[in-house]
N, C-alpha and C positions, 0 to 999 in steps of 0.2 A: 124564532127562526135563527139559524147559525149558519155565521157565513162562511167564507173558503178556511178561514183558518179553525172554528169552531168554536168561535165566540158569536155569543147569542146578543143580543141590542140587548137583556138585561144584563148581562157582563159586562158591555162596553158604559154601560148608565152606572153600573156599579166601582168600576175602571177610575170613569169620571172623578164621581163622588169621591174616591178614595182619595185622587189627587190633587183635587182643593181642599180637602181637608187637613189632608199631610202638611200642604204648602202651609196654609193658615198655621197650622200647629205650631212648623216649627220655623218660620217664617214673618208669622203676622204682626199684629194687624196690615192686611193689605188693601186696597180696592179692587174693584174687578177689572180694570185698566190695567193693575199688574199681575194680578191670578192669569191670565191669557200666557204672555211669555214663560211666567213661572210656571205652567202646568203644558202647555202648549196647545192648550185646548182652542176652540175658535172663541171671541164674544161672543156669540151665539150661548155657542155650549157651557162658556160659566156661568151665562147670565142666570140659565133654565137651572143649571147644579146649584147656583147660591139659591135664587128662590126655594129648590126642594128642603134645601137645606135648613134655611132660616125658618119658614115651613115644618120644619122636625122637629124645631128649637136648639139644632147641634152649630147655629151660627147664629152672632146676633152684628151690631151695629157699635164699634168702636168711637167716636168721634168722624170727625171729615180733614182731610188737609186740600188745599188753594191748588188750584191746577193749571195751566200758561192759557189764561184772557179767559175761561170756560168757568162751569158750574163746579167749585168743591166738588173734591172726589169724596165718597165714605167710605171708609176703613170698616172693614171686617175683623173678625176673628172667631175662635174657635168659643161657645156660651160654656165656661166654668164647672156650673150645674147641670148642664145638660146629660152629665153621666158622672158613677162613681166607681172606683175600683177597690177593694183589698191584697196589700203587698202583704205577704207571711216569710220571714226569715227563720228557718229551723235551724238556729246559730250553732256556735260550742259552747257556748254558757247562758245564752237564753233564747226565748219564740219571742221576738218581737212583731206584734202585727199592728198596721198601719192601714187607714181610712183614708181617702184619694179621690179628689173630684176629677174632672176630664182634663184638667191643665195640671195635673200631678201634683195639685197643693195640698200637704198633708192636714188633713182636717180634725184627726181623732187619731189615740196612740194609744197603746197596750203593751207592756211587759212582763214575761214571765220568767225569772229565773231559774237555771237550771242545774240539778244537785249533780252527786256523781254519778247516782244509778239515771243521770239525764236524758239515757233515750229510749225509755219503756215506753215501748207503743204507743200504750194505752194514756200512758201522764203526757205524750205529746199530741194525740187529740184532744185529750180534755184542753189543753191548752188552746191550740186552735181554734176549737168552736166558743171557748170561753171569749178567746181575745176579741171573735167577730160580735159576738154579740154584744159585748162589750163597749167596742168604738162606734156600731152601728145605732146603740143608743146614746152614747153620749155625744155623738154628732145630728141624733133627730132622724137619722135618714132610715128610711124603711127599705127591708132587703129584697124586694121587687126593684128594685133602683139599680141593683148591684149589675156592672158588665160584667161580673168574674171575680174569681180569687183565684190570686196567683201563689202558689207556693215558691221556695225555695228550699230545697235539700240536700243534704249528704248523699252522695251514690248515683249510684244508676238509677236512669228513668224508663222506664220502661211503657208505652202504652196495650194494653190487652183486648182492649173491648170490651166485653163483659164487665171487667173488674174495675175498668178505667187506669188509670197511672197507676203503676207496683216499682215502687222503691228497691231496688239492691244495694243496700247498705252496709256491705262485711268489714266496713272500718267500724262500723256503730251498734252492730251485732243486727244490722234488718237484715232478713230472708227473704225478699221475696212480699214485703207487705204491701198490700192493696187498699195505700193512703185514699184515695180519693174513696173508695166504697165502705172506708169506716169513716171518713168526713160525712158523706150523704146519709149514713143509718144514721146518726144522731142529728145531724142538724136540723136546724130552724129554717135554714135558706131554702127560697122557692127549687123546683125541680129543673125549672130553665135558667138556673144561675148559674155559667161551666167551670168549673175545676181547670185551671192550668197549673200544673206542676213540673216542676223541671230542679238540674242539677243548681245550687245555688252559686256555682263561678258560671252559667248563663246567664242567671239574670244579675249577677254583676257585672257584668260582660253586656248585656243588654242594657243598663244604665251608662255606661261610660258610655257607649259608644250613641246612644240618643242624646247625651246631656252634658259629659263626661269627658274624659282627657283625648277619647278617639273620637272623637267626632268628627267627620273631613276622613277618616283614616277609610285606607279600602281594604288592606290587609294590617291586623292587629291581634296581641293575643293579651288579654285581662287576667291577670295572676290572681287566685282567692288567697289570702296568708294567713291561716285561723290557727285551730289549734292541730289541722292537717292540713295540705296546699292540694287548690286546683287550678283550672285555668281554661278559660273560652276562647275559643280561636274564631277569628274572622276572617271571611276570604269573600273575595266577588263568589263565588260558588255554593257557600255558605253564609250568606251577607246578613242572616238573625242568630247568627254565631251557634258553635255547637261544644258542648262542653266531653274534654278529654282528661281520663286519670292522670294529670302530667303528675301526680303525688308520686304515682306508685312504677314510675320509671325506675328502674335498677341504678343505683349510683355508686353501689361497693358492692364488689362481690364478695359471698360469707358476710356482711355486716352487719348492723346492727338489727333486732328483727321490730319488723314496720307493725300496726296495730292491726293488719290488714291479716295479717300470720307468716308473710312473704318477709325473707331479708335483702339488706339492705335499698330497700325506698326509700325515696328522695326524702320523702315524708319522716321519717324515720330520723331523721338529721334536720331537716330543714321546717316540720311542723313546730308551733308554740311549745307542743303537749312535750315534743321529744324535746326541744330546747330546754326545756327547764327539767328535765328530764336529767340531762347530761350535765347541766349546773348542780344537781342534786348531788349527783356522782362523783363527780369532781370535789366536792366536798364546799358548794355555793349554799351562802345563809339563804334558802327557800323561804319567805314567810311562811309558818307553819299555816295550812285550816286554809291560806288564802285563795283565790279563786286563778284561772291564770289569767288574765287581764292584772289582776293586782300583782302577782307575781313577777311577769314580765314587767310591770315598771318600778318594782324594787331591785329585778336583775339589771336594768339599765341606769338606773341612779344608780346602782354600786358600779354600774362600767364607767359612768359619764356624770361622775361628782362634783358637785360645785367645788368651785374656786378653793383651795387652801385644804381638799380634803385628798386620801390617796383613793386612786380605785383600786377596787375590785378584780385583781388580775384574772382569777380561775373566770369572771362572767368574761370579761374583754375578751380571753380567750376562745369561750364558746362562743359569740356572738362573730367574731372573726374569722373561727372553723364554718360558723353556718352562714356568714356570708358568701364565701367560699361553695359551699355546696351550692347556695340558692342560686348563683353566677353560674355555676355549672349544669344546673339544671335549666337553665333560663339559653344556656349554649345552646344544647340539645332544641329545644324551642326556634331557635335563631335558624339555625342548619339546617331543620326541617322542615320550615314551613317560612318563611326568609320573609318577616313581619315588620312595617314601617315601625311601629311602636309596641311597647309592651309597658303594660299597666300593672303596675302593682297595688293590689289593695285588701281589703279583709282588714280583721281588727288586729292583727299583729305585722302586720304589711304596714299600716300604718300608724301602729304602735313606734317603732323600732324608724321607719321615716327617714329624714334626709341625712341622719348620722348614720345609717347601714349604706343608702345609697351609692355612694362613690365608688364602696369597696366589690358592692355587688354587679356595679359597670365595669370596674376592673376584671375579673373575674370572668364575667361572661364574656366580654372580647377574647377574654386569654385564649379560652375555652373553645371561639368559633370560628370558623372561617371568615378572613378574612373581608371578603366582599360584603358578603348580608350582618356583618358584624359593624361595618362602617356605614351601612344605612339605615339601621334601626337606631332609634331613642326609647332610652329607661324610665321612666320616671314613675310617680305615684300616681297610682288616681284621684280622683278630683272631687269624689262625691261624698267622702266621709263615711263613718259609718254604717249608715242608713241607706249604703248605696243596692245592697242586695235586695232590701223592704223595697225599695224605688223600684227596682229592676224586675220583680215578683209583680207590681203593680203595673206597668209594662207588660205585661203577657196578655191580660185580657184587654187592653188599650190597643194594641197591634191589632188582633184579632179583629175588635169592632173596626179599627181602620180597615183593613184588607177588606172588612164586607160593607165597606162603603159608608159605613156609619150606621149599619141595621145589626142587630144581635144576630150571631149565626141560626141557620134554620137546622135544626139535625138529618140525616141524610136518610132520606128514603130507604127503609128495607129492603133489600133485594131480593127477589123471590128465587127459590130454587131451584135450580134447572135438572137435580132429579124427579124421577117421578115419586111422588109422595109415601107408598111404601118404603121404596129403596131409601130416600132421606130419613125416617124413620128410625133405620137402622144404622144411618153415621154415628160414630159416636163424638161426642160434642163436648 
C-alpha cells in the first residue's frame, strides 16, 4: 500500500534499515539508546530494524558500555563478514584488483602490470577476471558471496541496457566497448553478482569523500593526477558525485595536441604522460625503458636533490610550467562550481605532493575570482594510492546500503503497450 507521498511501508522498512546501518557503518559501534537520535527513528523502530538485522547476520554485538544507575548498554555494529566486495582499478600502468569485506578491509590483492600496448581490450579483461578469481581464492571466499564488482575506468560511462556499462575511451583508443558484457561472457561469477562500473576520478571521489579528506565537505571536487587528469564533483545535488573531463578543458589555444586528438588540453600539459613528455623535449635525462611512475621520480630527484647536489633546471622548470597550468585548471573548477575543498590525488598527484602544492595554491587563486578563491582549501588526498580500488569497492557497498542491506532485485520487464504485431516491427 502507498501512501500520500508514494512510498509503500516496504520503502519506508527499507528507509529504515538503510539508516541504521549507514549510522552503524560510519558511526559505530553504537547502542540502540543512541541509533534513535542518530537516525531519528522512534525505539520502537530501531529496536524491530536491529533485531531484522542482527537476524540477517549484517549486525552483530560489539562489547556493552555503563549507562547512568541502569543495565549496560550494548554496542552494535556493522558484522565484517557479513558481505564482500571487489574494487578494480583500470590504472595507467597497472589493474589492480582488491577483495573487501563489509567494513572495507582489504582482505586479498592482485596486480597486473601494464606494457605500452596497455589497453587492448581483450589483455584488460583477461586481466580482470584473472585478478577476481584470483583473490577470490586466495581469500577462501566463494563468489555467491560477492555484493558486486566495482570497476574503475578511463572515459566515459555509459549505461545501455542490453549491453550493460560501454566505456568511451578516445584518450585509450576504447570506442564504444561494452566492458561489462565481455566481463559476464567469460566469467566464473554467479549471474546475480552486478557490475558497477564508473569513471575512475568517481570512485576516487567516492572514497575521499566516505573515508577521505572530504568528508564533512557538501560541496567538493577530487582531482584524479595519473598519467591524464580527471575530477569528481560533489554538490548537495549530486551528493554520490559525478565524474567530468576537467582533462580536456582547453587551456591554450593552437597548443599542444592532447592524446585525446584535440589541442591544447589541460591534459596535454598538466597529465604525468605529457609532463615527461616535455622533460624529453627539453632535453630532461628520461630514464630510458622506465615506466612513468619511475620516471616521474627521477624527474623529481633531479628537480629536488639532496643536499650538496645541483638540480636539474630543464625538470624545475617543467614541473613549475605545470604547476602553473594545474592552478589554472583548478581556477576554472573554483569559478565554476565554487567548492569548499579540492582534493588532489591519483599516482602522480601524489607523486609530486607537498613540494608542487604551494605553487599549485598560488596559481589557482591567481587564476580565480576572488570570493570562491578565498573559501576553498587545496590539499592532497588522504587515501594513498589504493584510493580508486577503495572507491570501485564502494559502488556495490552503497548500492546494498540504499536497498537496506538486501541485494538489488532486478526490475520487472515492462510489457509493451503496442499491440504485438506492430511491436514486432520496432526495430530494437
Amino acid at each position: 500500500m502507498a501512501g500520500r507521498n508514494g512510498r509503500t511501508v516496504r520503502d519506508l522498512r527499507r528507509g529504515n534499515r538503510t539508516a541504521v546501518l549507514q549510522r552503524l557503518y560510519f558511526d559505530g559501534p553504537l547502542s540502540r539508546f543512541e541509533l534513535g537520535p542518530a537516525t531519528g527513528l522512534s525505539s520502537g523502530s530501531v529496536s524491530n530494524v536491529v533485531a531484522e538485522l542482527i537476524a540477517d547476520g549484517l549486525v552483530e554485538e560489539a562489547g556493552s558500555v555503563d549507562s547512568d544507575g541502569g543495565r549496560p548498554r550494548i554496542l552494535l555494529r556493522v558484522a565484517p563478514g557479513s558481505g564482500h566486495m571487489i574494487g578494480v582499478d583500470v590504472g595507467e600502468t597497472r589493474v589492480r584488483i582488491g577483495l573487501f569485506d563489509l567494513t572495507l578491509t582489504e582482505l586479498a590483492r592482485a596486480e597486473r602490470p601494464l606494457t605500452r600496448e596497455r589497453y587492448e581490450v581483450e589483455g584488460i579483461v583477461g586481466h580482470i577476471r584473472d585478478g577476481i578469481a584470483e583473490v577470490l581464492a586466495e581469500a577462501g571466499i566463494g563468489p555467491e558471496r560477492l555484493l558486486g564488482v566495482g570497476i574503475g575506468v578511463p572515459g566515459i560511462v555509459e549505461d545501455t541496457g542490453d549491453l550493460g556499462a560501454v566505456v568511451h575511451g578516445q584518450t585509450i583508443g576504447w570506442d564504444a566497448v561494452p566492458l561489462e558484457k565481455l566481463l559476464r561472457d567469460g566469467t566464473q561469477l554467479p549471474d546475480d553478482v552486478p557490475y558497477f562500473i564508473d569513471n575512475g576520478a568517481r570512485t576516487l571521489g567516492q572514497a575521499e569523500m566516505w573515508f577521505g579528506g572530504g568528508r564533512g565537505a557538501r560541496n567538493a571536487v577530487v582531482v584524479l593526477f595519473g598519467s591524464g587528469v580527471g575530477a569528481c564533483l560533489v554538490t548537495p545535488e549530486v551528493e554520490h558525485g559525478r565524474a567530468v573531463e576537467w582533462g580536456h578543458l582547453t587551456v591554450r589555444v593552437r597548443g599542444r595536441r592532447c592524446r585525446c586528438g584535440a589541442l591544447g588540453c589541460l591534459e596535454a600539459y598538466a597529465g604525468a604522460e605529457s609532463l615527461l613528455d616535455r622533460w624529453r623535449e627539453q632535453g630532461g635525462d628520461v630514464p630510458e625503458g622506465a615506466d612513468e611512475e619511475t620516471a616521474l621520480t627521477a624527474m623529481l630527484a633531479g628537480a629536488y636533490p639532496a643536499e650538496g647536489r645541483e638540480a636539474d633546471p630543464v625538470a624545475v622548470a617543467v614541473l613549475e610550467e605545470t604547476a602553473e597550468y594545474v592552478g589554472a585548471g583548478l581556477s576554472d573548477l573554483i569559478n565554476l562550481f565554487q567548492p569548499e575543498r579540492i582534493l588532489i590525488g591519483g599516482w602522480a598527484g601524489l607523486q609530486l605532493g607537498t613540494r608542487f602544492l604551494p605553487a599549485v595554491r598560488l596559481h589557482a587563486a591567481s587564476y580565480s575570482l576572488r570570493h570562491p578563491a578565498h573559501k576553498v582549501t587545496i590539499d592532497l588526498g588522504r587515501l594513498g594510492p589504493d584510493a580508486v580500488t577503495v572507491g570501485a569497492a564502494i559502488l556495490p557497498l552503497a548500492d546494498f546500503f540504499a536497498h537496506g542491506g538486501r541485494r538489488a532485485e532486478p526490475a520487472p520487464e515492462a510489457p509493451s503497450s503496442l499491440p504485438t504485431a506492430v511491436a514486432e516491427r520496432v526495430p530494437h
